[in-house]
C-alpha positions in Angstrom: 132.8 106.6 101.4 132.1 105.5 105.2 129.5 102.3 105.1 126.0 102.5 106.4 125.8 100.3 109.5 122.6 97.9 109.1 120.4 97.1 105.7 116.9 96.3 106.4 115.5 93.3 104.1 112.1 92.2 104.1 109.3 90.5 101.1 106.1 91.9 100.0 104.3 90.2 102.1 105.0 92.2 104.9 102.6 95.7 105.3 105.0 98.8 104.3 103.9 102.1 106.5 104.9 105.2 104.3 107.9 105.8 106.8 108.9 102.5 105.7 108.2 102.7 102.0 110.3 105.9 102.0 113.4 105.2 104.1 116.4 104.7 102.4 117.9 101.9 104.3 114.7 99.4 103.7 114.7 96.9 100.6 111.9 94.3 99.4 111.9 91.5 97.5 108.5 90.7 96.0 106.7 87.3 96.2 105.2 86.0 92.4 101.8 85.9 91.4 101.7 83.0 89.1 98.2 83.1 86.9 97.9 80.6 84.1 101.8 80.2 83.8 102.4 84.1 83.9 104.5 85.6 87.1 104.0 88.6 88.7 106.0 90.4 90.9 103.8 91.3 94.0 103.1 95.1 94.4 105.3 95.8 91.1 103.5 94.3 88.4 99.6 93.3 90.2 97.7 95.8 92.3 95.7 94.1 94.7 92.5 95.7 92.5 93.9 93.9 89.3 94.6 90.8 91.5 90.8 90.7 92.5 89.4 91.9 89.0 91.2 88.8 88.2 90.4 86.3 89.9 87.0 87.2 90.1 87.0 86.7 85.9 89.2 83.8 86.2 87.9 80.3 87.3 91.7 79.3 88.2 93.1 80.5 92.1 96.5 81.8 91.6 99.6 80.6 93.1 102.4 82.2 95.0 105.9 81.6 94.8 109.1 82.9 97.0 111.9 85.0 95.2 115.2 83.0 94.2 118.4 82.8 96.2 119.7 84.1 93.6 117.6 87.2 93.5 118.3 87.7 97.3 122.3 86.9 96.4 122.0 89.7 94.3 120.1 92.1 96.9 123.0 91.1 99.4 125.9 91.7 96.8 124.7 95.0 96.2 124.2 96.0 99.7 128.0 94.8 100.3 128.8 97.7 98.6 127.4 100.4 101.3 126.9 98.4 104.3 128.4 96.7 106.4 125.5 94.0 107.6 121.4 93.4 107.2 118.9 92.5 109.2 116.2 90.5 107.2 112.8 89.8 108.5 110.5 87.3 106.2 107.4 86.0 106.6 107.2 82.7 109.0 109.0 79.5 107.2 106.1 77.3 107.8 104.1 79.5 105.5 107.1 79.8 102.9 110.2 79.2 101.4 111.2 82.7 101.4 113.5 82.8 104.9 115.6 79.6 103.1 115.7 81.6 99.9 116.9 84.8 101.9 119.6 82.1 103.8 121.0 80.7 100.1 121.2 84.1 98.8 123.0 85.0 102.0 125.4 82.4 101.7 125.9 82.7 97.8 127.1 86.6 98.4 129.1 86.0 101.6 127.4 89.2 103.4 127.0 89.7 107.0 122.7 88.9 107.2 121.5 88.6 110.4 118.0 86.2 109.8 114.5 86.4 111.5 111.3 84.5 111.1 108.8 86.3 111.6 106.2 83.4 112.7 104.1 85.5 110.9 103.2 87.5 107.7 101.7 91.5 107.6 102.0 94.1 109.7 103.7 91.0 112.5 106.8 91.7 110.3 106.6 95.4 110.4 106.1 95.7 113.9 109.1 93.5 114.3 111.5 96.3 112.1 110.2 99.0 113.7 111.2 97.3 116.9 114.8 96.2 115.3 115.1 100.2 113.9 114.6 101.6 117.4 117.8 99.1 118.6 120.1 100.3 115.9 119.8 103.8 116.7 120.7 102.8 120.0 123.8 101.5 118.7 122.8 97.7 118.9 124.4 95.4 116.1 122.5 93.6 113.8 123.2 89.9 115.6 122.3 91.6 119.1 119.1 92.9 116.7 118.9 89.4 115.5 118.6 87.9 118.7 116.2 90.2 120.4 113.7 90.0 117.2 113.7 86.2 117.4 111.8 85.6 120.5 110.0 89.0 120.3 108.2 87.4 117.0 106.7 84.4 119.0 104.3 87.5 121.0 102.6 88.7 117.8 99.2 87.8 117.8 97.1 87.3 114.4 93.4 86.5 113.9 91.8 86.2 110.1 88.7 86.1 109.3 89.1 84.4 105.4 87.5 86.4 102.8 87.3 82.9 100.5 87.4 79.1 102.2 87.5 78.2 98.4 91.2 80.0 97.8 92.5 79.0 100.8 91.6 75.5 100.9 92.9 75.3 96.9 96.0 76.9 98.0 96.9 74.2 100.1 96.4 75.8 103.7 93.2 73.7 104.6 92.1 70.1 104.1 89.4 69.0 102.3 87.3 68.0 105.3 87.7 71.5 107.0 86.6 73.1 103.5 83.4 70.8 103.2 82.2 71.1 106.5 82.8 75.1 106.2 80.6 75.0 103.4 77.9 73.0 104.3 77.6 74.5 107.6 78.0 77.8 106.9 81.1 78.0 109.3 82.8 81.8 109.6 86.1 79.4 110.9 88.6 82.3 112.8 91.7 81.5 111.7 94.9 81.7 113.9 99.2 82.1 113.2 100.4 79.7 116.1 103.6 80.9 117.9 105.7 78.5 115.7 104.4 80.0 112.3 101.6 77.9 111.3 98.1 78.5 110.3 95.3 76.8 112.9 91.9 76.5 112.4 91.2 78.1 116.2 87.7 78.6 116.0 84.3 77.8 113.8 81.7 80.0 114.7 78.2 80.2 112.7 78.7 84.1 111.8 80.4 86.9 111.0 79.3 88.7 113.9 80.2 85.9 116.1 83.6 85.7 114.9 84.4 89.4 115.4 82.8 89.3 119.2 85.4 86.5 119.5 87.8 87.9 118.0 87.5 91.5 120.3 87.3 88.6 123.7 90.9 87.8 122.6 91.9 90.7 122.3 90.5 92.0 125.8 92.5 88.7 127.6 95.7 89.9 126.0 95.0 93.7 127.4 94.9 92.1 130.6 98.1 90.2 130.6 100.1 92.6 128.6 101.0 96.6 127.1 99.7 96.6 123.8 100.8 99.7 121.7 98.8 99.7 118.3 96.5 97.3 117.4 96.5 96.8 113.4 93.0 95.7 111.6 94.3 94.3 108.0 91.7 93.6 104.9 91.4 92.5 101.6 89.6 95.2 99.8 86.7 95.6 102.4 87.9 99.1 103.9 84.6 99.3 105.1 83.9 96.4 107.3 87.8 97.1 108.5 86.3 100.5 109.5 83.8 99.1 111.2 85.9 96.5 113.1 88.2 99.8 114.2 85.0 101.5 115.7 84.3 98.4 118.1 87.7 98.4 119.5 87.6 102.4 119.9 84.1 102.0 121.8 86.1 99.1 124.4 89.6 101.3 124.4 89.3 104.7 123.3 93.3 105.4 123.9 94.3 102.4 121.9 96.3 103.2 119.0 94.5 101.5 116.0 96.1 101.4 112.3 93.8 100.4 109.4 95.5 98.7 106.1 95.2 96.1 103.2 96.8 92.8 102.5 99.3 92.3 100.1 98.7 90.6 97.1 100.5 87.6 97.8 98.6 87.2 101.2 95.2 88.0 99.4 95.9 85.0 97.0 95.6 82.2 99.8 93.0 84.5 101.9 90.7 86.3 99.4 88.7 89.1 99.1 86.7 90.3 101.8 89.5 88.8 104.3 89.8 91.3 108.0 92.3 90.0 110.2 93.7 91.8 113.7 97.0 91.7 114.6 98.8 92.9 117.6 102.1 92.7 119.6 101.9 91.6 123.4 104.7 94.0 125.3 105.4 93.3 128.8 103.3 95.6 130.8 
């Protein structure tokens, strides 16, 4: 039997379209939900509705944890079998361990994976596979994939509006200071994934109203400077308000592809319900 060409390998942090979902050649490895010592396997064994039901009943914020090398060294041994290389795109290694995990695994199976970082999390990472898909069917390797995807991640854009200052801050992605002076002052902080990966407090505005005005200036200066193809709105369980969000952009550019979806599970953990964040991709024009 002749080998497929390229596996692609991603986590379940990143925002499966249903052309995704369905193709053959695509493989996930979930992130954990860890809830009073019990793991779950993001998007397998915890819907994002039974994630919120719980932690709404549940004092305790939940934890995430990366998969094992050795559950990646067992993704890449299998894939041996009926490839002949991967391309794997994780979420950004200032945010996780995943991408290490994914680089142990690789090394523990001796397969030909090709690594990316996505600088990012979501639909960054899906845009970023779609792009890598469209190279292999025209005949591009998965290194010359590799090293296209690389620098392409650094011009995703990403904006989040947290859902829950309380989750985030527990789950280690704000100090203490930023979280008390949130929550005295009512701050709606807009928060940002820098080029290198990393979560910044960009903004604190008083509102919600004030952070999505911002939010639709930034994306106006990137329209400017750059093609931008889709714009993506993501939330945590607030389809409405994402709805809403997608009806301001349509008003500003009415031929602007705009794609509405939810957070994974293991994003909604640090985030929390109620989260809308906008991501997009800057092409050159």
């Amino acid at each position: 039997m002749t080998k497929k060409r390229v596996a692609w390998v991603t986590d379940s942090t990143a925002f499966l379209t249903k052309e995704l979902l369905d193709h053959p050649d695509v493989y996930v490895l979930p992130l954990a939900i860890i809830f009073d010592g019990e793991a779950f396997d993001d998007g397998i064994d915890l819907t994002t509705d039974e994630l919120y039901k719980r932690i709404r009943s549940n004092k305790e914020v939940p934890k995430t944890s990366q998969p094992s090398a050795g559950r990646f060294a067992e993704l890449y041994e299998k894939l041996k079998e009926d490839y002949d290389s991967a391309v794997a795109i994780h979420i950004s290694s200032k945010l996780s361990g995943t991408l290490d995990s994914s680089a142990a695994g690789k090394e523990m199976s001796g397969f030909d994976v090709e690594l990316v970082d996505s600088y990012s999390m979501s639909y960054a990472i899906t845009t970023l596979m779609e792009k890598g898909m469209a190279l292999a069917e025209q005949g591009k390797t998965a290194k010359e994939i590799q090293q296209h995807l690389q620098p392409a991640a650094k011009r995703s854009e990403s904006y989040i509006l947290l859902g829950s200052l309380e989750q985030f801050y527990k789950g280690g992605r704000m100090s203490g200071t930023q979280y008390l002076l949130g929550n005295l002052l009512q701050i709606k902080p807009i928060i940002r994934i820098t080029p290198e990966g990393e979560f910044d407090l960009f903004q604190k505005v008083r509102s919600e109203k004030k952070a999505v005005k911002r939010m639709l200036e930034l994306l106006e200066t990137s329209m400017n400077k750059y093609r931008i193809d889709q714009v993506q709105i993501m939330h945590g369980n607030v389809i409405d308000k994402a709805h809403e969000l997608r009806q301001l952009v349509r008003e500003k550019y009415p031929d602007l592809d705009i794609f509405v979806g939810e957070i994974s599970s293991s994003i909604a953990v640090h985030a929390g319900e109620g989260t809308v964040a906008m991501i997009w991709h800057n092409n050159d024009k």
